[in-house]
N, C-alpha and C positions, 0 to 999 in steps of 0.2 A: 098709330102715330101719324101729324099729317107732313111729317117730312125729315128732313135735317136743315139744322141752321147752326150756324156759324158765331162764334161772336168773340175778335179779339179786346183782352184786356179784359177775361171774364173774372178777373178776380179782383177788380178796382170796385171802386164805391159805383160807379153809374153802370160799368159791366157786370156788376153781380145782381143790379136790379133790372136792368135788362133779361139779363139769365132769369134769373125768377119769375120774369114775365110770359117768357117765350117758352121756358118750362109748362108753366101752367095751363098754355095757353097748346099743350099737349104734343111739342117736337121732340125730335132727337136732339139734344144739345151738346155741342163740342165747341166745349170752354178752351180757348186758346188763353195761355196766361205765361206770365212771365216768373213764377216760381210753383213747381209743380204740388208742393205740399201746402199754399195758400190755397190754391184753385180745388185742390183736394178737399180741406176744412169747407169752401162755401158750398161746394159741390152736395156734400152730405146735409149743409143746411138747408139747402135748395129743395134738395129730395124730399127730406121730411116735411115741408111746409108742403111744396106741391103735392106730392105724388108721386110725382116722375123719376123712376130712377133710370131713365136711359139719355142718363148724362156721363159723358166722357171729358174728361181732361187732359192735355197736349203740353206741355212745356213748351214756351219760343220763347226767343229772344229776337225781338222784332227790328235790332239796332243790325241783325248782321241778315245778310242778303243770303246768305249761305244757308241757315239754320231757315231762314223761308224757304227756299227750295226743297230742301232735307221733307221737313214737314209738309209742305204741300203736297209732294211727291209722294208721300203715305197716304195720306189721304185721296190723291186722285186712284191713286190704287185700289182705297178700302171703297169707297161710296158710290156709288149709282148716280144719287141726284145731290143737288143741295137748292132747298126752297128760301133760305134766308142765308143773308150775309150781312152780319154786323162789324163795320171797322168803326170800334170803339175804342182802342188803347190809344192813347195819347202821352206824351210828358214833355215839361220843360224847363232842361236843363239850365243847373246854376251856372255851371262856365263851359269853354271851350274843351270837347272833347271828340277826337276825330278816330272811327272805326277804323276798325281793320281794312275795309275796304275801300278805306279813304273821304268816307263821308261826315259831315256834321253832324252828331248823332242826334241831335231836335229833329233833320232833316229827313233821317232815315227812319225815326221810329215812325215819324205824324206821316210823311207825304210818301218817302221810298217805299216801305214797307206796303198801305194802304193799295199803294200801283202795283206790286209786285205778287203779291199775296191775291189782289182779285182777278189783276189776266192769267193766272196760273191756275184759278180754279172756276176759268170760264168753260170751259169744257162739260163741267159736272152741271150749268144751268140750262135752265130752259125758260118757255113761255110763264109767265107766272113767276118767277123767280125775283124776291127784291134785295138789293143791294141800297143799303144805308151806311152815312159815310158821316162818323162825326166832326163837323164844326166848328166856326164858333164865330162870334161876331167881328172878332178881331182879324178875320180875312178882310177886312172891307181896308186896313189899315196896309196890308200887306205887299208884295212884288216878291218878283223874283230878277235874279242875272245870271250873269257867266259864273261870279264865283257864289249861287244859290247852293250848289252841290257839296261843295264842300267848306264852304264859310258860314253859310245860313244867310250871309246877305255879303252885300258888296264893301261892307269896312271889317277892317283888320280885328275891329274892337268887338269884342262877345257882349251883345246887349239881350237881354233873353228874352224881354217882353216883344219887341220888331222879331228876333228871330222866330219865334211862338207863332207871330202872327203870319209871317212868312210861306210858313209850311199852312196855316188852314186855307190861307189865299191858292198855293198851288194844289190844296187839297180840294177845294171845290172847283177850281179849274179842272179837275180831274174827274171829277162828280158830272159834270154836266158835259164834256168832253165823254166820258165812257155812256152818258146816255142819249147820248145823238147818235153812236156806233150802234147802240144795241135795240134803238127804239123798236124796229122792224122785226125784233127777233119776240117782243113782248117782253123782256125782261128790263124791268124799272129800277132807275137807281138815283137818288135821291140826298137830301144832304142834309142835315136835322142839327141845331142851332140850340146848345143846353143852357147858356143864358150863366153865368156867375154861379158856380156851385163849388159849395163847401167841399172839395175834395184835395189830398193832398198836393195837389197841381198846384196849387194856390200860395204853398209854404215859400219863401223865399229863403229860407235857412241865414234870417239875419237875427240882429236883438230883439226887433220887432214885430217877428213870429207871434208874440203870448198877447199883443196887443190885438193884432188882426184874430188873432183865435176867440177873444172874449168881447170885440166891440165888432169886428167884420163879419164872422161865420155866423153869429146867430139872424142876421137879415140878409142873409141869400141864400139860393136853393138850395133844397137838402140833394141828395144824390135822385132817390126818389123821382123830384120834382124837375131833374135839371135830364132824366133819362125818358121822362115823358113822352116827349115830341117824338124822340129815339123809335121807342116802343108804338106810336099809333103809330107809324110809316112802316112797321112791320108787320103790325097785327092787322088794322083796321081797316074793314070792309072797303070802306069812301075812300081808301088811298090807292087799292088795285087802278093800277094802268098809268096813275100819276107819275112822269117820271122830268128828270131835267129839273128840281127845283128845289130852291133850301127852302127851308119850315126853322120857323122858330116858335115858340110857346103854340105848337098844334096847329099856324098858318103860315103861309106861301107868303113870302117876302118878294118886295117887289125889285129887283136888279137894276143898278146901273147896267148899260147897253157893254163896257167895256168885261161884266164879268159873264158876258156869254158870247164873249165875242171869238167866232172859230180861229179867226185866225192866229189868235195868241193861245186858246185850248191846243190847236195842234201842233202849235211850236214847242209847246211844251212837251207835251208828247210825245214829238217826235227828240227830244233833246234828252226826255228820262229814260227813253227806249235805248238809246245810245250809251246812258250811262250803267245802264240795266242790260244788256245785251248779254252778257256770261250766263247771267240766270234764269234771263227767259225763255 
């Protein structure tokens, strides 16, 4: 085996073609998933097409800070190293709903989770080690405030699509903040842009669901095509040492100056750190 890799949300349409990749492509995989008898069923599909059966599955619930710790904390336990990390789960919520631990949960699954889940299993990396952090283009749309944490944004009113965008805007803030800490240790971490895919992210749970199913889904990525980028940032010879940068359709997007700009990466940081502090 050439290592362990990571990959939450392994039981989504883009996390399972992921898996299958990273399977194939001969690791140890530990499918982090949010219903443990989903992640089971792809798990054994996985096996049979690869090969690989040293595949593991983990129940999370990626909305509670608690159930990251719990888990991480087994795992820093069980593993020696990990060569791959994929934060791929994603969702976004039809209305306001606010966790146990006080967070907007769009906020805690896309950006808290993602922060919390990778300083907690930085211990197990090293040189060589890559970290991929999914995306999406609607950061460009995004910001964060005071009340980011627990509103999703600064009005009262639950809008899902600004909230959505919200969290991948502090998500790659997050992306390119953790790979200026870690440049000097060799360990790459990057940020991979799936471009409009047919997955159930996309449902809006209105009338006109059965429309977008039959005139939207069949002209945009299949999960496949939209986990792509995903996948060469993990696998791909040409990508070792590349770190600091989103990729979309398998190239390096070029940044406004303001989404690498330290001094709001480390505000941020230092302000999740704070709300994060019990669990880290």
């Amino acid at each position: 085996m050439k290592g362990t890799a990571i990959i939450t949300g392994a039981d989504g349409g883009m996390g399972s073609e992921i898996t299958r990749a990273v399977a194939a492509a001969g690791y140890h995989v530990i499918m982090l998933c949010y219903t443990k008898f989903k992640g089971v069923e792809r798990k054994s599909q996985i096996a049979l097409e690869t090969g690989n059966t040293d595949i593991e599955v983990y129940e999370i619930d990626l909305s509670s800070m608690e159930c990251i710790h719990t888990v991480t904390g087994k795992l820093l336990q069980r593993l020696s190293s990990i060569e791959l990390l994929m934060n791929n789960a994603g969702t976004m919520c039809t209305h306001f709903v606010r966790t146990d631990e006080g967070f907007e949960r769009t906020v805690a699954v896309n950006y808290l989770a993602p922060f919390l889940l990778t300083n907690r299993l930085l211990p197990l990396m090293h040189s060589g080690t890559r970290i991929v952090n999914m995306v999406s283009c609607t950061y460009a749309i995004g910001k964060t405030g005071v009340h980011f944490f627990q509103n999703g944004s600064e009005s009262r009113t639950f809008w899902r699509i600004p909230i959505y965008s919200n969290t991948k805007y502090a998500l790659w803030m997050f992306t390119y903040e953790l790979s200026q800490r870690l440049k000097d240790k060799g360990i790459t971490v990057n940020g991979a842009d799936p471009g409009i895919v047919s997955t159930n992210i996309i449902r809006m749970d209105m009338w006109f669901d059965w429309l977008t199913d039959l005139f939207f889904r069949p002209c945009i990525r299949t999960p496949r095509q939209g986990a792509d980028t995903a996948i060469r940032l993990l696998l791909d010879e040409d990508k070792a040492g590349m770190t600091g940068r989103l990729f979309a359709s398998n190239k390096a997007k070029r940044l406004k100056p303001k989404f690498t700009d330290r001094s709001l990466t480390v505000g941020l940081w230092e302000a999740t750190e704070q709300w994060l502090a019990p669990f880290l």
